[in-house]
PATIDREN-283098 format. One record per residue (C-alpha): residue in one letter; x, y, z. Coordinates in steps of 0.25 Angstrom, whole numbers, plus 5000, padded with zeros to 4 digits. Layout:
BEGIN
AXYZ...
//
This chain:
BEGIN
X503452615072X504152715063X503952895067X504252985054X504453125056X504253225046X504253365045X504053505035X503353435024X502753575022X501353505014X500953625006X499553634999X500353734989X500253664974X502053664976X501753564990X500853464982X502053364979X502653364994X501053345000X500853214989X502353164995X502053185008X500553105007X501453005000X502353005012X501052985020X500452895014X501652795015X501852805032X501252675035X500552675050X500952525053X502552605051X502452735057X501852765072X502252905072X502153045062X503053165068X502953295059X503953375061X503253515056X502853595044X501953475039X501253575032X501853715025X500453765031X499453725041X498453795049X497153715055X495753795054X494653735061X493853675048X494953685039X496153605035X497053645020X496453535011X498053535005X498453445014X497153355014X498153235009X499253245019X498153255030X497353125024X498753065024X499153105040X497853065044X497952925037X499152905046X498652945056X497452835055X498552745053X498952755069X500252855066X500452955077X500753095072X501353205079X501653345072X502653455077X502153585070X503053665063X503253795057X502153775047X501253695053X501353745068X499753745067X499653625069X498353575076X496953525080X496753465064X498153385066X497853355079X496253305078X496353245063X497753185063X497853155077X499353235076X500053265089X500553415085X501653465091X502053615092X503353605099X504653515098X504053375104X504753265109X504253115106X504652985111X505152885097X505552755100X506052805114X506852925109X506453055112X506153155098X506053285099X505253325088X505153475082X504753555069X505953655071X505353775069X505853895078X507253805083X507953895074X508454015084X508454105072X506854085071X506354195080X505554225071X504754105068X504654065082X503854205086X503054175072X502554035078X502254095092X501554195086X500754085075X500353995086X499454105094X498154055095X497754195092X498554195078X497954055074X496654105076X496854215066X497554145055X496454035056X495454155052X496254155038X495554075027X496353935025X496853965010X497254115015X498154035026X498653925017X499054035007X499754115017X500454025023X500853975010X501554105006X502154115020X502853955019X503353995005X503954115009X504654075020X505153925013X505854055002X506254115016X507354015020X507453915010X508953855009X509453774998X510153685007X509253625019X510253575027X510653725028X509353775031X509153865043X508353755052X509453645051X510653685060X509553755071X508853625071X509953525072X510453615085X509153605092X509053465090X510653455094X510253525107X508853435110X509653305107X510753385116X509853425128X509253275129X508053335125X507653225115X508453115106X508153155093X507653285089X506853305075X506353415067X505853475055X505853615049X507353625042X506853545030X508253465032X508453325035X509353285047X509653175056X510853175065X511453125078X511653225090X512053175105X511053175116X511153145130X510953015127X511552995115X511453015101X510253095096X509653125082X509153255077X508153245064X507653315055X506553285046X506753375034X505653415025X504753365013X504953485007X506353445001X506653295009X505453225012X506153185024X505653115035X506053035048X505752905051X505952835066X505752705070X506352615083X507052765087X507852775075X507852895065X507852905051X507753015040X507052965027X506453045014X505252995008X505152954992X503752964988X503452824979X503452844964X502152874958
//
């Protein structure tokens, strides 16, 4: 049976994310259970998401019908949060049957170790962030953004994703700030023995190359995005592809 690995599809409910969510559902719809065993997300699923008790944002009602259809189908899902997701819970977990993970993982594919991660706070330059994401996890502070009304916290959260995709966006990818601090933490995992293959998210750029491990060759992958790739990874029989879905013409 066939894992895909996907990450930063950043579903937006914003009027600008209408065309990635219908890709993406397209994408979806297309994953045939009797083919694929396993769905590891990689992060930054969503551009925003928050779980209130009764509540869940209507926006992604088709994306969640879609995930829950696989799910029915027997397809094992596991979920790494990211930087935008990293709230991440009790609906996932009860409704979708997602294992959520909220560190770097490692799982078994086809007798290889894989150690799985968003890639978010690897960067040593993001001091920052990663005393912003300790201080966003405090029960404390969930509890009093829960108390904001769930437009009000789509809206904000909204003008806060925009403004920091202005922040540091690059018109060459491969160049992005992610990439190189990436590629080094996954040069020192498959170095230390640690796992076999290392993939991650976050830097919106494609990779797969070859490093040496203990035992031999290793691979580091990255998924890319759906924001400018639609990229994906595909294993089966403990090989490792890279692929880019094309929606069918309409």
């Amino acid at each position: 049976m066939k894992t895909l690995v996907f990450s930063d599809v950043h579903l937006s409910v914003s009027p600008d994310g209408r065309d990635r969510m219908n890709v993406f559902v397209s994408f979806l719809r297309q994953i045939d259970p009797n083919e694929v065993g396993r769905i590891v997300i990689l992060g930054d699923l969503f551009d925003f998401w928050f779980e209130y008790r009764h509540v869940i944002f209507s926006g992604y009602f088709d994306v969640l019908c879609a995930l829950a259809e696989l799910r029915d189908g027997g397809i094992e899902f596991h979920f790494v949060c990211g930087n935008h997701d990293f709230w991440a819970g009790r609906f996932l977990e009860d409704r979708l049957d997602f294992t959520i993970h909220r560190e770097p993982v490692l799982l078994d594919m086809d007798g290889r170790r894989v150690l799985f991660a968003h890639g978010d706070g690897i960067n040593p330059e993001d001091r920052g962030y990663r005393a912003y994401k300790r201080i966003a996890r405090m029960p404390i502070v969930v509890r009093l953004f829960s108390m904001l009304h769930p437009d009000r916290a789509m809206w904000l959260a909204q003008r806060v994703s925009h403004g920091s995709r202005s922040m540091f966006r690059v018109s060459d990818l491969s160049q992005g700030p992610e990439v190189e601090p990436l590629r080094r933490f996954a040069m020192k995992a498959l170095a230390d023995g640690r796992a076999e293959v290392v993939m991650c998210g976050h830097s919106h750029y494609p990779v797969k190359e070859e490093f040496p491990t203990p035992k031999g060759p290793g691979l580091y992958l990255n998924t890319g995005d759906w924001v400018n790739h639609r990229s994906y990874v595909e294993s089966e029989n403990g090989e490792f592809s890279l692929h880019t879905f094309t929606p069918a013409p309409e």
